[in-house]
N, CA, C and O atoms as a Tinker XYZ file with bonds, in Angstrom:
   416  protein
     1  N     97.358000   85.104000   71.708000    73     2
     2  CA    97.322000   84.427000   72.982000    64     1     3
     3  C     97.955000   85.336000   74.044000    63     2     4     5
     4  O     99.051000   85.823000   73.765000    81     3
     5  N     97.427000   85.605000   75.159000    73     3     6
     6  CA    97.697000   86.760000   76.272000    64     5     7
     7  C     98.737000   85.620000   77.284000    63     6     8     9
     8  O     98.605000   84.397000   77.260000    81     7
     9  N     99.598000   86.256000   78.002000    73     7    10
    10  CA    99.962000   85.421000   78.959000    64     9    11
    11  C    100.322000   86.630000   80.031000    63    10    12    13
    12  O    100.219000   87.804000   79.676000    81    11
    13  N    100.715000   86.299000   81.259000    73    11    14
    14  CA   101.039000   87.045000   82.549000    64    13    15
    15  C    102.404000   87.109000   82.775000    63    14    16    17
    16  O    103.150000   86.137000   82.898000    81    15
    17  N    102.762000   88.482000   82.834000    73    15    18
    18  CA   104.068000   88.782000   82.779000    64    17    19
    19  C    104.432000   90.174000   83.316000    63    18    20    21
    20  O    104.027000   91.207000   82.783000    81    19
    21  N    105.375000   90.136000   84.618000    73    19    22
    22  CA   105.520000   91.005000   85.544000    64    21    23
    23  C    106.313000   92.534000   84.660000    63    22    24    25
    24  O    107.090000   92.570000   83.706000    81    23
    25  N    105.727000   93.589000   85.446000    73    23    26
    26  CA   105.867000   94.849000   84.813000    64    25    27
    27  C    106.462000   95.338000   85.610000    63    26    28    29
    28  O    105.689000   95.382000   86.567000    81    27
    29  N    107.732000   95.937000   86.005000    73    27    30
    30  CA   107.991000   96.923000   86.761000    64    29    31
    31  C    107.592000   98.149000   87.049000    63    30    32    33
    32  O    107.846000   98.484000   85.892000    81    31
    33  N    107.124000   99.327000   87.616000    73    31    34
    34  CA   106.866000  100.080000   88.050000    64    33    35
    35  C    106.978000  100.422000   89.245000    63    34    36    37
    36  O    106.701000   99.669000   90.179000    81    35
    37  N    107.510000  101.918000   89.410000    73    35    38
    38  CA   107.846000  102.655000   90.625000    64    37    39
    39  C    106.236000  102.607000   91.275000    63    38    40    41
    40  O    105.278000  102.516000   90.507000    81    39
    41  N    106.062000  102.675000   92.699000    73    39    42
    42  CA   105.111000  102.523000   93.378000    64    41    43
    43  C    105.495000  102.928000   94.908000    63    42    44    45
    44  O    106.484000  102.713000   95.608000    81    43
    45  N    104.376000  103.550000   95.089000    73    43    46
    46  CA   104.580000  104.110000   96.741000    64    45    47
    47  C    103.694000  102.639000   97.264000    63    46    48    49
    48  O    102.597000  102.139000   97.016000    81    47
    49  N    104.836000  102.323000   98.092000    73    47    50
    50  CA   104.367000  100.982000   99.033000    64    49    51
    51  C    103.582000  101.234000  100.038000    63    50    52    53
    52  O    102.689000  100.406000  100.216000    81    51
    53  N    103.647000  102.318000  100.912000    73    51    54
    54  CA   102.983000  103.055000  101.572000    64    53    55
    55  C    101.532000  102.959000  101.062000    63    54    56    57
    56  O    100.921000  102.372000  101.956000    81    55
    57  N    101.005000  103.142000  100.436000    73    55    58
    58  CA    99.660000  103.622000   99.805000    64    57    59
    59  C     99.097000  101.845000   99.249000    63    58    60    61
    60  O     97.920000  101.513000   99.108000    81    59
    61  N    100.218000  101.017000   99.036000    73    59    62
    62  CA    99.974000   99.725000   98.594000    64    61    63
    63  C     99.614000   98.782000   99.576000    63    62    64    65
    64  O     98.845000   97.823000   99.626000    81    63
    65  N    100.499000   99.413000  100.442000    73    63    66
    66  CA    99.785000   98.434000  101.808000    64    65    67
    67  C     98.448000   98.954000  102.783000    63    66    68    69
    68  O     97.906000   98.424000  103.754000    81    67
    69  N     98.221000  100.064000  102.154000    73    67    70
    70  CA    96.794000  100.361000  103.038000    64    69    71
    71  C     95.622000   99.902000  102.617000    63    70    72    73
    72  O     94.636000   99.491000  103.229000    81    71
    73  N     96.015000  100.107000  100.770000    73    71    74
    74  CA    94.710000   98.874000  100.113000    64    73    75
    75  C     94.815000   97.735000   99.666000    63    74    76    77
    76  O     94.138000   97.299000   98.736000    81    75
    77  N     95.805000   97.028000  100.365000    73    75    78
    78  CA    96.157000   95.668000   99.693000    64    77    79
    79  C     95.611000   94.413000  100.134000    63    78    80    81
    80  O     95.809000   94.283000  101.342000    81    79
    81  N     94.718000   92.990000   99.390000    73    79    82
    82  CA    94.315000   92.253000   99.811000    64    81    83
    83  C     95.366000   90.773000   99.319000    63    82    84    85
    84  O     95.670000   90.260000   98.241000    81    83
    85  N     95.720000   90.441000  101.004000    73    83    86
    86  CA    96.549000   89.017000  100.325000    64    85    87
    87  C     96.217000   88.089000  100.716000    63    86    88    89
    88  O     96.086000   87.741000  101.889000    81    87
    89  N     95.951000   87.319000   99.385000    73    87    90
    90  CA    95.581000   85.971000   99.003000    64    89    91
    91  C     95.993000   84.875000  100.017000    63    90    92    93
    92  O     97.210000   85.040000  100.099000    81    91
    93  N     95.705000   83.981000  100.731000    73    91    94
    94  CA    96.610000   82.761000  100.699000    64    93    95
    95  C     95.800000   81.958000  100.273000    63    94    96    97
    96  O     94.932000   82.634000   99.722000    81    95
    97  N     95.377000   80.146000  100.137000    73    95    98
    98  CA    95.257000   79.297000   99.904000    64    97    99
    99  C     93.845000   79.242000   99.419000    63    98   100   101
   100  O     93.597000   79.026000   98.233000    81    99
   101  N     92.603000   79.500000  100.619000    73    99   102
   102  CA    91.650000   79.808000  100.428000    64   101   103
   103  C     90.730000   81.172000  100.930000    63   102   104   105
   104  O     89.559000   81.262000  100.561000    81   103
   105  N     91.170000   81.916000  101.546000    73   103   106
   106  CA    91.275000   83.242000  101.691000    64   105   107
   107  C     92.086000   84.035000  102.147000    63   106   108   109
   108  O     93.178000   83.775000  102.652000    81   107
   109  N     91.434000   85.370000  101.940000    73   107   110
   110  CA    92.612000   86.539000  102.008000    64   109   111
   111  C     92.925000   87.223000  103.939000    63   110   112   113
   112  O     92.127000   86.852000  104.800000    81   111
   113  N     93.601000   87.765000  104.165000    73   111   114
   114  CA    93.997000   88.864000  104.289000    64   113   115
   115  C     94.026000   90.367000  104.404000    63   114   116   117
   116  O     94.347000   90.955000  103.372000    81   115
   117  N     93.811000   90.938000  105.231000    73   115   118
   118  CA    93.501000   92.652000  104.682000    64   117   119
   119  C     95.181000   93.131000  105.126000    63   118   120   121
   120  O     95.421000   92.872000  106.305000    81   119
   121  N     95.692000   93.415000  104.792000    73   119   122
   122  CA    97.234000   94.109000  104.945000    64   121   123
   123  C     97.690000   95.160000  105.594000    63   122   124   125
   124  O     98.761000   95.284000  106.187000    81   123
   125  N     96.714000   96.012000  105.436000    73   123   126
   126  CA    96.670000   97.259000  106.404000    64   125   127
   127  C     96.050000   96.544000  107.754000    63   126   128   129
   128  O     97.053000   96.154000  108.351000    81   127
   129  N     95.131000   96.256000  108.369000    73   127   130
   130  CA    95.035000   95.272000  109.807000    64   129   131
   131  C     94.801000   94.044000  110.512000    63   130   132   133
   132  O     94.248000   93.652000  111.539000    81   131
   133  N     95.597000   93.498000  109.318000    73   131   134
   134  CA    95.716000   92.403000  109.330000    64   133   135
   135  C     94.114000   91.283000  109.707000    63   134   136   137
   136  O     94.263000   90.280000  110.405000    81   135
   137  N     93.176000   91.530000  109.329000    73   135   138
   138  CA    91.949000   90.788000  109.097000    64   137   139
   139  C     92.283000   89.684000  108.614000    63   138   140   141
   140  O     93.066000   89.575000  107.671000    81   139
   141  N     91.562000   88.442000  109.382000    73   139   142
   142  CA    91.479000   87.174000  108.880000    64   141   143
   143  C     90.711000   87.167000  107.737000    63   142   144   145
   144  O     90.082000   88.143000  107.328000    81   143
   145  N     90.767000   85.624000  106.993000    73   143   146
   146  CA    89.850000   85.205000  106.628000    64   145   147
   147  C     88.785000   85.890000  105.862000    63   146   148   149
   148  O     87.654000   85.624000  106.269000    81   147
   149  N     88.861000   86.777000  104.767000    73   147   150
   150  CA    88.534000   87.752000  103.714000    64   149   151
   151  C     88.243000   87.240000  102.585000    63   150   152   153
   152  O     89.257000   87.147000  101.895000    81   151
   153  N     87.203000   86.816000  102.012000    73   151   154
   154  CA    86.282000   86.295000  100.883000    64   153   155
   155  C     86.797000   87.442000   99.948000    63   154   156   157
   156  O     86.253000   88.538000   99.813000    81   155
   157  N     88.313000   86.864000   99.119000    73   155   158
   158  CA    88.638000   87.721000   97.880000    64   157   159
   159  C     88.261000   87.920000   97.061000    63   158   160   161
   160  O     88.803000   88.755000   96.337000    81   159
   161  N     87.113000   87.279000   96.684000    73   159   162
   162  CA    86.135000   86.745000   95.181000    64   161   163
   163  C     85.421000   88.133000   95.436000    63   162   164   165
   164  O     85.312000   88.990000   94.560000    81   163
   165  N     85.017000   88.246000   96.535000    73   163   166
   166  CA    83.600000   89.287000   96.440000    64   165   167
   167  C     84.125000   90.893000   97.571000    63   166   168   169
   168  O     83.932000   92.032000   97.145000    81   167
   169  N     84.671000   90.664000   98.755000    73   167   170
   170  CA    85.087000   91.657000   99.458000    64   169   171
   171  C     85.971000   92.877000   98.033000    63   170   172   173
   172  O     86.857000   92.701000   97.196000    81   171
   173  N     85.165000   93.953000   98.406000    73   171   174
   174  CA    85.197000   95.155000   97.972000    64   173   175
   175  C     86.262000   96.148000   99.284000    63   174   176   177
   176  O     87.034000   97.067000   99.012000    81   175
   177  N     86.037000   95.726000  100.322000    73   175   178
   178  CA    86.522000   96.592000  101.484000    64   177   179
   179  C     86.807000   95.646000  103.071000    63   178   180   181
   180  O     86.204000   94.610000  103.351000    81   179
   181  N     87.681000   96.200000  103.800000    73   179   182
   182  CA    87.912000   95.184000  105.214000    64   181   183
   183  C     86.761000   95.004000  105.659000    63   182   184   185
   184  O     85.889000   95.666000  105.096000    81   183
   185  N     86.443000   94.335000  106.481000    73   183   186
   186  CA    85.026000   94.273000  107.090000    64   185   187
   187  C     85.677000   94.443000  108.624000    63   186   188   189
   188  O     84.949000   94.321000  109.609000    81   187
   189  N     87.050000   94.721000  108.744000    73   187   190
   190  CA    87.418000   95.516000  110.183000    64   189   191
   191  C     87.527000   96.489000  110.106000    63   190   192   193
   192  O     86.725000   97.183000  110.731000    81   191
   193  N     88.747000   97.257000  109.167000    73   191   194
   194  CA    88.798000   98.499000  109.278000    64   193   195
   195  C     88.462000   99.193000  107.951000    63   194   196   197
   196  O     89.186000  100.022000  107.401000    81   195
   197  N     87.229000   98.737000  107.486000    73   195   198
   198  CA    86.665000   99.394000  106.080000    64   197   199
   199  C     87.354000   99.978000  105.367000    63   198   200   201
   200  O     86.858000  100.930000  104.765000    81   199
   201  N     89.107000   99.556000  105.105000    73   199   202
   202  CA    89.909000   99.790000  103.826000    64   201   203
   203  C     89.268000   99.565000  102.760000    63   202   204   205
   204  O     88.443000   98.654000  102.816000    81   203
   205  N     89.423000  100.266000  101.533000    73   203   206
   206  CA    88.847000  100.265000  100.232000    64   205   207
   207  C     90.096000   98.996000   99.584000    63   206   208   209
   208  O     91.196000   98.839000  100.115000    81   207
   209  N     89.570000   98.137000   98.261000    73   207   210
   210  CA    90.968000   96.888000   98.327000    64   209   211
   211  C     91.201000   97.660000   96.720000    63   210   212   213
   212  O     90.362000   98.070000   95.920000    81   211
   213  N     92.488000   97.648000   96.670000    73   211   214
   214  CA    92.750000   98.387000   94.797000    64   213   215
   215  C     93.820000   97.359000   94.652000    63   214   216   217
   216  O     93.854000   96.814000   93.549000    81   215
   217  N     94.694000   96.983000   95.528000    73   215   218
   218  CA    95.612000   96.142000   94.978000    64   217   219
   219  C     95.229000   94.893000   95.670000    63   218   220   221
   220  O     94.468000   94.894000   96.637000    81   219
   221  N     95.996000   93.355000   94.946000    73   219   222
   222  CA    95.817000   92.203000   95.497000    64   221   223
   223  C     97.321000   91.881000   94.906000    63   222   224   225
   224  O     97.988000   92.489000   94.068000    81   223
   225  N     97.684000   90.320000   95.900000    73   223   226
   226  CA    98.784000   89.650000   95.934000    64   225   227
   227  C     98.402000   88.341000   96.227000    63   226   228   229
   228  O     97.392000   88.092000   96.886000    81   227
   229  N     99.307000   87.311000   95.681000    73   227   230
   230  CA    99.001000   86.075000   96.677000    64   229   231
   231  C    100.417000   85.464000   97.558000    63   230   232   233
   232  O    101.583000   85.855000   97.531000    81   231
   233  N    100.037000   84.814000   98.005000    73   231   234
   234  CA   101.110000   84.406000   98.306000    64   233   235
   235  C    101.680000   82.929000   98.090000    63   234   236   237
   236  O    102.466000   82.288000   98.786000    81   235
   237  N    101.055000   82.611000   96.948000    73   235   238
   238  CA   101.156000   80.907000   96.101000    64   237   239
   239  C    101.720000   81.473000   95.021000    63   238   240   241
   240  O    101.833000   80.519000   94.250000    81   239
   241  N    102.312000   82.799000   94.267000    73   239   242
   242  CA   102.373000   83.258000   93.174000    64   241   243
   243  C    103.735000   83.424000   92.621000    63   242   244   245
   244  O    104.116000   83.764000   91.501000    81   243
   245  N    104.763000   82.893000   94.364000    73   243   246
   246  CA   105.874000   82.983000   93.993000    64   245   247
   247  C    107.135000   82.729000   92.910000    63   246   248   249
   248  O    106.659000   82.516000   91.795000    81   247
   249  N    108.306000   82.696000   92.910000    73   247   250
   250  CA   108.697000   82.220000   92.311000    64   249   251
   251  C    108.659000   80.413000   92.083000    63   250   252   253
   252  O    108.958000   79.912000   90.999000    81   251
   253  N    108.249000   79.592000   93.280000    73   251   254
   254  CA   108.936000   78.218000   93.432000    64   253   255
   255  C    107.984000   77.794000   92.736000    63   254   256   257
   256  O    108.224000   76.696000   92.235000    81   255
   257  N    106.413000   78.473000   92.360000    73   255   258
   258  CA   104.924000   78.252000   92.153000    64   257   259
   259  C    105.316000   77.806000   90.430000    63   258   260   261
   260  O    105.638000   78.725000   89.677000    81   259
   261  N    105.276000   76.756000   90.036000    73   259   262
   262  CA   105.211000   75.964000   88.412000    64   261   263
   263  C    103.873000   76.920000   87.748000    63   262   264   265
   264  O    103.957000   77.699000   86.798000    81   263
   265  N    102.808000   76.642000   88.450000    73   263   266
   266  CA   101.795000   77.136000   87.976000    64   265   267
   267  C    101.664000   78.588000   88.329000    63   266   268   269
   268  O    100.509000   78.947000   88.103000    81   267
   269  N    102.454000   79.618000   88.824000    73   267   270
   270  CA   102.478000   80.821000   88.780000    64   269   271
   271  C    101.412000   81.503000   88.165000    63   270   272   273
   272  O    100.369000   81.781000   88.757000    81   271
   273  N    101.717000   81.857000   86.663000    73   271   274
   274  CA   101.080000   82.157000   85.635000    64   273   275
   275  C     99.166000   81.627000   85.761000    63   274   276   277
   276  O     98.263000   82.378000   85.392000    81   275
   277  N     99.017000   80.745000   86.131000    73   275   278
   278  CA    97.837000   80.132000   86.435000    64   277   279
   279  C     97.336000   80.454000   87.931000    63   278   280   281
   280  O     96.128000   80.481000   88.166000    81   279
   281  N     98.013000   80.627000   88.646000    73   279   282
   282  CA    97.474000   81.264000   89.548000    64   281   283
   283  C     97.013000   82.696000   89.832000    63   282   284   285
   284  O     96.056000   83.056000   90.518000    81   283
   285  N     98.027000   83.539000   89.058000    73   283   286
   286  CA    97.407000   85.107000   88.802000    64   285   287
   287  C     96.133000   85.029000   87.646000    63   286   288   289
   288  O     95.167000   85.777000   87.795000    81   287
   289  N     96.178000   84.305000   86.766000    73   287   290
   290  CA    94.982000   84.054000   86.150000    64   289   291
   291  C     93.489000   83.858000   87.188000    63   290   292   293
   292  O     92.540000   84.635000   87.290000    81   291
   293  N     93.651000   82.907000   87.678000    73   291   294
   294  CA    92.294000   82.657000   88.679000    64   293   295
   295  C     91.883000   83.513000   89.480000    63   294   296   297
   296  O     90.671000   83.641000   89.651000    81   295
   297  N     92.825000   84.321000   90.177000    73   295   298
   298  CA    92.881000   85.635000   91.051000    64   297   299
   299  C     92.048000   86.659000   90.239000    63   298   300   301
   300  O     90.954000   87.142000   90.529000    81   299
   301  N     92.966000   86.910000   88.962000    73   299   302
   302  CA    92.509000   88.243000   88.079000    64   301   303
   303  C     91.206000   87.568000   87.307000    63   302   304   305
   304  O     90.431000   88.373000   86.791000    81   303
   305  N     90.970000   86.476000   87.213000    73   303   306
   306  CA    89.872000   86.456000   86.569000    64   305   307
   307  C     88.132000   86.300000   87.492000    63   306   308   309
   308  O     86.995000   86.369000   87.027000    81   307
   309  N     88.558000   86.099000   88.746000    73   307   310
   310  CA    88.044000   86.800000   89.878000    64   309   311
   311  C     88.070000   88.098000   90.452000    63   310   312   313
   312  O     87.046000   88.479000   91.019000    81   311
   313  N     88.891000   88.716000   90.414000    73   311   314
   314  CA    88.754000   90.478000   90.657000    64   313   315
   315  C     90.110000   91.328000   89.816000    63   314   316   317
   316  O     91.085000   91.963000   90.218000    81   315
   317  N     89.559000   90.940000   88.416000    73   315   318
   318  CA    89.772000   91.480000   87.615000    64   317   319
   319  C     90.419000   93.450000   87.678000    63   318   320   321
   320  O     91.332000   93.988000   87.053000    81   319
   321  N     89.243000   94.135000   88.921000    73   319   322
   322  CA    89.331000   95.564000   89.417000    64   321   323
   323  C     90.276000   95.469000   90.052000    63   322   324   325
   324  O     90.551000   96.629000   90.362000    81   323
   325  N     91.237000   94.599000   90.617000    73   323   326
   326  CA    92.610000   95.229000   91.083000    64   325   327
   327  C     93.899000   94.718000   90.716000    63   326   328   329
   328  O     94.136000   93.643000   90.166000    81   327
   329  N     94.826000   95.739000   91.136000    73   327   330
   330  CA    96.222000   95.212000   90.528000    64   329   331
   331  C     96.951000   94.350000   91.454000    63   330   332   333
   332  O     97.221000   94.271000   92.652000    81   331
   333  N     97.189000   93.607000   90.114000    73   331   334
   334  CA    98.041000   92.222000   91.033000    64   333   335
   335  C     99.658000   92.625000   91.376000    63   334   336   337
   336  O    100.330000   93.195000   90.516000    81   335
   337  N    100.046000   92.390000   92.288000    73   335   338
   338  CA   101.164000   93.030000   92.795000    64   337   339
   339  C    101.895000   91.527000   93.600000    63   338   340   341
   340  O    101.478000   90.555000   94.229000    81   339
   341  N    103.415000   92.151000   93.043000    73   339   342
   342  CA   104.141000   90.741000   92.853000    64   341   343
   343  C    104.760000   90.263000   94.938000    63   342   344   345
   344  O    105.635000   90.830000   95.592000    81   343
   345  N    103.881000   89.112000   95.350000    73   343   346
   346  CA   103.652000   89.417000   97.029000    64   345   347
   347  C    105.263000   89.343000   97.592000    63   346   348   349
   348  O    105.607000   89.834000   98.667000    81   347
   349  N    106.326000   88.518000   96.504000    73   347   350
   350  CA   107.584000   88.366000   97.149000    64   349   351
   351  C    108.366000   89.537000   96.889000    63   350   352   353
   352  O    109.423000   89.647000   97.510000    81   351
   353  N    107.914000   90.745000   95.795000    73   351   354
   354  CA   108.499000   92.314000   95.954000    64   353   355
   355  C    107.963000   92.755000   97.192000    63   354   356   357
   356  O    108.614000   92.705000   98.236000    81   355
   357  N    107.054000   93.092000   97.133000    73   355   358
   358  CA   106.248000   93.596000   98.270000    64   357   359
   359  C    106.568000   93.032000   99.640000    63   358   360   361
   360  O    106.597000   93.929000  100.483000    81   359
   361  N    106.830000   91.766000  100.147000    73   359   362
   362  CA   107.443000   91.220000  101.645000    64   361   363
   363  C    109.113000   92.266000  101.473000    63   362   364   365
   364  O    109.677000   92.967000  102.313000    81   363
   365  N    109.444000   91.988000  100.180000    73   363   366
   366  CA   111.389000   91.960000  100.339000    64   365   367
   367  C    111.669000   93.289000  100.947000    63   366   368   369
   368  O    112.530000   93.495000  101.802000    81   367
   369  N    110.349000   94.742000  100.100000    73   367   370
   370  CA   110.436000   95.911000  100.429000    64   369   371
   371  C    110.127000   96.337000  101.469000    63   370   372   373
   372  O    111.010000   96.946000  102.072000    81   371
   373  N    108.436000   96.179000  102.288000    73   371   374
   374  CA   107.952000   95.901000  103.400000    64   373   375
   375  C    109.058000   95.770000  104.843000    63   374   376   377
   376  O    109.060000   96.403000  105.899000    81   375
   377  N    110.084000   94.489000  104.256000    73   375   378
   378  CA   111.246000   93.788000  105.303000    64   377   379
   379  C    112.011000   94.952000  105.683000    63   378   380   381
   380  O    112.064000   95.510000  106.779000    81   379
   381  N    112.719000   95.286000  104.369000    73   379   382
   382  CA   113.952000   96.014000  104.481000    64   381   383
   383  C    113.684000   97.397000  104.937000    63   382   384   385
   384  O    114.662000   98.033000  105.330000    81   383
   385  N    112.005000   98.227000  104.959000    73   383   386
   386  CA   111.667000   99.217000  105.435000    64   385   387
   387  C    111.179000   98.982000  106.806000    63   386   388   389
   388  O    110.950000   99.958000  107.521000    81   387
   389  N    111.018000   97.913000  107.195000    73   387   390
   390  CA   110.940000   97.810000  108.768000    64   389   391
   391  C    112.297000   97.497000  109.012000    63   390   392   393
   392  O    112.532000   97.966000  110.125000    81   391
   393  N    113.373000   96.925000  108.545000    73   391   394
   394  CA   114.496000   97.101000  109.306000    64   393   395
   395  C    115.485000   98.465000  109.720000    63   394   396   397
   396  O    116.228000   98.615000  110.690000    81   395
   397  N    115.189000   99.342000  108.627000    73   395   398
   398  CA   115.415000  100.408000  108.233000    64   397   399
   399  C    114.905000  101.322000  109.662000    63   398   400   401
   400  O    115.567000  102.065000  110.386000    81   399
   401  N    113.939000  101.057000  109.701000    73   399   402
   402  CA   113.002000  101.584000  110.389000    64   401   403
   403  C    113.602000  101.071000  112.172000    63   402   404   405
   404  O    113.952000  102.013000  112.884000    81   403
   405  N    113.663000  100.039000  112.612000    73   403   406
   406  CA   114.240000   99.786000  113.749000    64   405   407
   407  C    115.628000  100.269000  113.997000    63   406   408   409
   408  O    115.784000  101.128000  114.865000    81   407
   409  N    116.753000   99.771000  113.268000    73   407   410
   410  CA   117.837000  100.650000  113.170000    64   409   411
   411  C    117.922000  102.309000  113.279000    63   410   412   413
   412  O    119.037000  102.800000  113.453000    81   411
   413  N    116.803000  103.148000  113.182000    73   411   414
   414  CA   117.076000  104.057000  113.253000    64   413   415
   415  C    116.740000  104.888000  114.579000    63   414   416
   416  O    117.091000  106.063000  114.677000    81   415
């Protein structure tokens, strides 16, 4: 029996947010320019700024989410071709590199 279970790995965020598609409720997101409303089931690429999509996130996948585990299921068993990437790492890092970033 397979179940879903987060992996750590070093990752350039940089490169994660240029192909990253995020999920919300009933569609996505493009991350790099911020595109509405993105049919995650089938979009291969932005239909604004023709980003290629390699990673996905949602943002129902959190920790508070019971059904967690069931929700990266439905995602990955819909676009299976990209990596699911955990969306509350990705905001925490994102945050602290734009604060980083103003402060300086």
């Amino acid at each position: 029996m397979s179940f879903y279970i987060r992996v750590w790995q070093a990752c350039n965020v940089e490169e994660i947010k240029k192909h990253l598609l995020i999920v919300g409720d009933i569609t996505a997101d493009c991350a790099n320019c911020r595109q509405l409303g993105i049919e995650y089931a089938t979009a291969q690429s932005c239909p604004q700024c023709g980003t290629i999509f390699r990673f996905i996130a949602s943002r129902n996948s959190g920790k508070l989410d019971r059904n967690r585990g069931g929700t990266v299921k439905r995602i990955k068993d819909r676009r299976s071709d990209l990596t699911f990437i955990d969306y509350d790492d990705y905001r925490e890092i994102t945050g602290k590199q734009q604060a980083r970033d103003f402060f300086k």
